[in-house]
LUMDO-634718 format. One record per residue (C-alpha): residue number from 1; y, z, x. Coordinates in steps of 0.1 Angstrom, whole numbers, always signed. Each point is the difference from the previous one (the first is absolute). Layout:
residues N
PT; NUM; Y; Z; X
...
***
This chain:
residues 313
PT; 1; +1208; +1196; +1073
PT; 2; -12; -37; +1
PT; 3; -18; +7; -32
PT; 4; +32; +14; -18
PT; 5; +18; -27; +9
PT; 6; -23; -25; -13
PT; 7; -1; +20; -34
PT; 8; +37; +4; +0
PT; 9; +5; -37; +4
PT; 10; -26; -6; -28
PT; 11; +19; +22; -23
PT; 12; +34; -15; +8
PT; 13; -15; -31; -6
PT; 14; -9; +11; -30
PT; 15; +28; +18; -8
PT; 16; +26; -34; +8
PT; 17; -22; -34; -17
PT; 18; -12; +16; -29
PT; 19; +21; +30; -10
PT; 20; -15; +28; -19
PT; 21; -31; -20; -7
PT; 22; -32; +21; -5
PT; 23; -20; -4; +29
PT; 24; -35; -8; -29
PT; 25; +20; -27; -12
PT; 26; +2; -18; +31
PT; 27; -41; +9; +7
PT; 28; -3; -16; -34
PT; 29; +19; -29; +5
PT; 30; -13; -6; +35
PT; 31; -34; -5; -19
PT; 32; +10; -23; -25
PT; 33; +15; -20; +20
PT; 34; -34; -4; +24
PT; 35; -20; +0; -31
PT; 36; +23; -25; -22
PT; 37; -21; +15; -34
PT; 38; +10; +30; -18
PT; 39; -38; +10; -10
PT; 40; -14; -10; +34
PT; 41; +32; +24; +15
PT; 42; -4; +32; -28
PT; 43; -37; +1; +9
PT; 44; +8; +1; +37
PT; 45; +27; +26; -5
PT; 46; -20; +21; -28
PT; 47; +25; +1; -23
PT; 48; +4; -18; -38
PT; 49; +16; -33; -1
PT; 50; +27; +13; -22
PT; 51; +7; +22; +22
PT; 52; +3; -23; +34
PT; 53; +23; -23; -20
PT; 54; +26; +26; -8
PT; 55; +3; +10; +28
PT; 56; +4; -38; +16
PT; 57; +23; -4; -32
PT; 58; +24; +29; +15
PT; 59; +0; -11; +39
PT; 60; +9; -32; -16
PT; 61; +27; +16; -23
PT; 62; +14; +20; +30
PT; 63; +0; -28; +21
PT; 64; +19; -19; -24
PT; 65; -23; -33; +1
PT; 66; -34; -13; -8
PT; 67; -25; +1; +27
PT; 68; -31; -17; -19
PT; 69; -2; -33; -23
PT; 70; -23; +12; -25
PT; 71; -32; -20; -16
PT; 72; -18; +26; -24
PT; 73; -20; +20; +27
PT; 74; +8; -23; +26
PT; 75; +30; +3; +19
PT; 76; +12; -11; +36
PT; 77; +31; +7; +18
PT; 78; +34; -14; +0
PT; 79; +28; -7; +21
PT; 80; +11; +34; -3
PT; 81; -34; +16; +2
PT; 82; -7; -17; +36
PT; 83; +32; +10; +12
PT; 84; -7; +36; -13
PT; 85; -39; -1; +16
PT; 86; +12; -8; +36
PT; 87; +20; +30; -3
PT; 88; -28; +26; -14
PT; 89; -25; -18; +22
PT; 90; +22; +16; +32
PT; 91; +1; +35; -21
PT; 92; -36; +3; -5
PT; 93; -10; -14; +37
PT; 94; +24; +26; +15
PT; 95; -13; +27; -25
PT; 96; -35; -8; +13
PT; 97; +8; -5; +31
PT; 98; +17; +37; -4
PT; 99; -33; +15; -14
PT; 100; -22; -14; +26
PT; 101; +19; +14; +31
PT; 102; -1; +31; -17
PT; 103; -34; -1; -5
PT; 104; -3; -7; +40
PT; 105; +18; +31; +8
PT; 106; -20; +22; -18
PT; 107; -28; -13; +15
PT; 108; +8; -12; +38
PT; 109; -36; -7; +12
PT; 110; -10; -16; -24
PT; 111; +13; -38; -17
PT; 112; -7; -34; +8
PT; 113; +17; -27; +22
PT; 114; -2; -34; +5
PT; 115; -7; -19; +35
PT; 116; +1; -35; +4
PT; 117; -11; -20; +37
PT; 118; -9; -27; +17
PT; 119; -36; -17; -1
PT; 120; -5; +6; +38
PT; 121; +8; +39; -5
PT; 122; -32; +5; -23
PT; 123; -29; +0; +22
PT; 124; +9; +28; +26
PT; 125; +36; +15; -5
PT; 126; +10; +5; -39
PT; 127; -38; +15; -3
PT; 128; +7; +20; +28
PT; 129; +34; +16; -9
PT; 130; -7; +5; -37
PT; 131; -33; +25; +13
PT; 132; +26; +18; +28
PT; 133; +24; +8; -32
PT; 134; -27; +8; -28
PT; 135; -15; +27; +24
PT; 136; +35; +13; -2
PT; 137; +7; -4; -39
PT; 138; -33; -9; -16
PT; 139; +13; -1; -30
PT; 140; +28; -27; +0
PT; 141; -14; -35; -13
PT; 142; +6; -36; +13
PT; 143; +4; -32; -20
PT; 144; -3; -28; +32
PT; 145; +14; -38; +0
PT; 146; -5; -28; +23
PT; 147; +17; -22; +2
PT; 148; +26; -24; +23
PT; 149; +28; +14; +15
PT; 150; +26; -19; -26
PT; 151; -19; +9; -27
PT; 152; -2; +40; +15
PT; 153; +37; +1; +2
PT; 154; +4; -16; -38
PT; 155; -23; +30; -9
PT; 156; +18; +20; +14
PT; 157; +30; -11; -13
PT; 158; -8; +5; -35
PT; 159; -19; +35; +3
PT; 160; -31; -14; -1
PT; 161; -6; +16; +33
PT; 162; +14; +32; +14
PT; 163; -11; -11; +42
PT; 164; -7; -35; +17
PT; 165; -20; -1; +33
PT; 166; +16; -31; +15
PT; 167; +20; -16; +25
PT; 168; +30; +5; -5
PT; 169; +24; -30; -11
PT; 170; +33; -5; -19
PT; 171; +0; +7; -35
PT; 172; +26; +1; -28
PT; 173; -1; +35; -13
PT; 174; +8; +33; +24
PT; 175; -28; +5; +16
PT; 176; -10; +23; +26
PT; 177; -28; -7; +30
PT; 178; -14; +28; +22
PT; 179; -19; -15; +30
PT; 180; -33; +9; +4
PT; 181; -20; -21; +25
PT; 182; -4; -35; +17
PT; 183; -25; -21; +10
PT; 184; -8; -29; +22
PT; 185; -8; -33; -16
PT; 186; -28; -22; +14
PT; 187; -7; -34; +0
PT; 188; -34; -3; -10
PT; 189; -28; -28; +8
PT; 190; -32; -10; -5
PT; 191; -22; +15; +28
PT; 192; -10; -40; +11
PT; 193; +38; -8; +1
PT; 194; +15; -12; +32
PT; 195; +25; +26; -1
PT; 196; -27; +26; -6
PT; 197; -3; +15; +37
PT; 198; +41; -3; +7
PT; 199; +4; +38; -5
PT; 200; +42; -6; -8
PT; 201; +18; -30; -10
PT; 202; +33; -13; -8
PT; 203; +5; -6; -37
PT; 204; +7; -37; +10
PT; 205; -34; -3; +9
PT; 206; -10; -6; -35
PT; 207; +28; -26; -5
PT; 208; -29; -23; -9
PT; 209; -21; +20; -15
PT; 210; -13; +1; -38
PT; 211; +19; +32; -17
PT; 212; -16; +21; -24
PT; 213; +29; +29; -12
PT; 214; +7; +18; -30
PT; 215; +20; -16; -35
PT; 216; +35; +2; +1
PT; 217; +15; +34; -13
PT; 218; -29; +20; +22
PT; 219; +19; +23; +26
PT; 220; -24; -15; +28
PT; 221; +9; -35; -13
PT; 222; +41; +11; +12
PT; 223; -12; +17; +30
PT; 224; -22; -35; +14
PT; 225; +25; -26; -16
PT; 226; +28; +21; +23
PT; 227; -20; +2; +28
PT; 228; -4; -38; -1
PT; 229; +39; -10; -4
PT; 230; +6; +28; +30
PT; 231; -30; -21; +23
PT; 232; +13; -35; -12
PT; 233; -36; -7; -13
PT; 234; +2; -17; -30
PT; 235; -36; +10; -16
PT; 236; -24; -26; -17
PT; 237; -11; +31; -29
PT; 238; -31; -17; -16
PT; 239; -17; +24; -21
PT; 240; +22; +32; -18
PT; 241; -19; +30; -13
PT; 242; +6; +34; -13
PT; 243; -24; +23; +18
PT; 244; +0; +5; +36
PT; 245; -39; +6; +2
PT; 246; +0; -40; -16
PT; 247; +26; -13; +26
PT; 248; -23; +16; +24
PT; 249; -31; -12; -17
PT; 250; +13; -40; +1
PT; 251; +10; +8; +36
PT; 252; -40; +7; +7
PT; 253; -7; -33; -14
PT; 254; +19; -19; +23
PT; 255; +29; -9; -24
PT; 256; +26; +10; +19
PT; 257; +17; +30; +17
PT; 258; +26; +27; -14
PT; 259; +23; +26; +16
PT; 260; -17; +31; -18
PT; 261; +1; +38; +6
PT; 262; -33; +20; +11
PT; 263; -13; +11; -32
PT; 264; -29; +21; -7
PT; 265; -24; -10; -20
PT; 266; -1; -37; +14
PT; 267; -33; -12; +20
PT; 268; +14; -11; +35
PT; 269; -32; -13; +18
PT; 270; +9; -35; -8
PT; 271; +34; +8; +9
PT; 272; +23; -2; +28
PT; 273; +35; +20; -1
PT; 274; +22; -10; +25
PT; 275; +36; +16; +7
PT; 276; +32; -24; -3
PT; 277; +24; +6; +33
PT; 278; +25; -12; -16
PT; 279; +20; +7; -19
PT; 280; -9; +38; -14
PT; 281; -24; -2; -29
PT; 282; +6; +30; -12
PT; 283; -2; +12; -42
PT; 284; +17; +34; -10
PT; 285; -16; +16; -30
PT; 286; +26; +27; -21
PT; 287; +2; +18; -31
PT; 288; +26; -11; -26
PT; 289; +14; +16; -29
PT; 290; +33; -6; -23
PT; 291; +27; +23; +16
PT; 292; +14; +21; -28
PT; 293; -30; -10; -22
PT; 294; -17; +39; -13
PT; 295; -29; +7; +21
PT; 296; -22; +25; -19
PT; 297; -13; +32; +22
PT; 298; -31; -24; +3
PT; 299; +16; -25; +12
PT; 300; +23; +21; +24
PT; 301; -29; +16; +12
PT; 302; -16; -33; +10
PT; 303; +30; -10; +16
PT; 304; +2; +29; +23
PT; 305; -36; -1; +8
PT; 306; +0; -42; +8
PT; 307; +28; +3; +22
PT; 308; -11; +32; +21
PT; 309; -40; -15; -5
PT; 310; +8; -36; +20
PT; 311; +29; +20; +27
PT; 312; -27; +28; +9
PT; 313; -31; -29; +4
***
């Protein structure tokens, strides 16, 4: 039903911009106008150039204007002509769009889907949940992005990305967050610091401490800069970084300390992790996804399985 709806709202479309246009003539015109050169555009569409240009001659003539300034074989579009592309670029994204969720429901296990997360999530728990679902539907591909979580969310935001494993945080467009898991942040030390052997401490007992945390825009950048302002600890950040396995790396050096989550993958031995009393350092991890945004079967499917996947473990 979702599919004939999509098709139906192509078709009126269709049906309302450009009257009883052939639906060629628009194909033709669409490559034109990406091509700007009438050979360039015949080759692509393997048809003579006489032929292309009649029939750009009678969209134009139907449409009652010019849509190209003409220079011999080179042409380039008009006024008109970008008015008229913005329209046809909607018809021939929807028409794809139409075709390719189609294509998904004729063939449900199979498809690809796209999964962006944080840089802390790749060591131990995206690896991990991507081998749980391909044991289920081997044959459903992956494209993977990591990234920060403001850059995620602008991913998301323009399709790049179907999922973001993030925390969650307020965004612009209508997105939707299923809660998946939290976990206790640390403030970690050098083994030789003084703090080393306190086993918990208040967050004000770094006060005048060196900070090492993550850029701004990073999710765990929010999390410690809130975390802060709720202590009253106004931090003295010296170094910013990217990875958490660096952070954790200039820690070892005796550089400074950083609230960080226990991540796999990181060597410890010259590390000390001790718990914050207060207040609750605590970073949720959820899926996101545009809400009323098509989800292929793929997609669905990996929905689904996330969500029951982190609830059942």
């Amino acid at each position: 039903m979702h599919c004939f709806h999509r098709f139906y709202n192509v078709y009126v479309m269709i049906k309302t911009e450009v009257s009883d246009m052939e639906w060629q003539q628009l194909e033709y015109f669409h490559t034109v106008a990406r091509l700007q050169h009438m050979t360039l555009a015949s080759e692509a569409l393997s048809i003579t150039q006489p032929a292309l240009s009649r029939s750009i001659g009678r969209l134009e003539q139907e449409l009652g204007v010019p849509l190209f300034d003409r220079n011999g074989r080179n042409i380039s579009l008009n006024r008109y002509g970008r008015v008229f592309l913005s329209r046809v670029d909607r018809i021939m994204e929807e028409y794809a769009a139409g075709k390719q969720e189609i294509g998904d429901m004729l063939h449900p296990d199979r498809g690809e889907l796209s999964l962006g997360f944080l840089h802390t999530l790749g060591v131990q728990y995206v690896p991990e949940l991507i081998k749980a679902f391909r044991d289920v539907y081997p044959d459903i591909r992956f494209q993977l992005h990591q990234n920060s979580t403001h850059i995620l969310l602008e991913q998301l935001a323009s399709g790049e990305v179907d999922f973001v494993l993030a925390s969650p945080r307020d965004a612009k467009l209508q997105i939707k967050w299923a809660r998946l898991w939290s976990e206790e942040l640390f403030v970690v030390v050098p083994k030789s610091h003084r703090l080393a052997g306190s086993g918990s401490i208040l967050l004000e007992d770094i006060q005048s401490e060196p900070i090492i945390s993550f850029k701004q825009g990073y999710g765990l950048r929010k999390i410690t800069d809130d975390l802060f302002r709720e202590a009253g600890v106004h931090p003295n950040i010296r170094f910013e970084g990217d990875e958490v396995h660096t952070i954790a790396g200039l820690v070892a050096a005796g550089l400074g300390v950083a609230v960080l989550p226990e991540t796999k993958g990181i060597d410890f031995s010259s590390l000390a992790l001790l718990s914050i009393r207060k207040p609750e350092c605590q970073r949720t991890i959820g899926l996101a996804w545009v809400e009323r945004r098509y989800l292929s079967p793929a997609a669905e499917r990996f929905r689904r399985f996330v969500v029951d996947y982190f609830h059942i473990n």
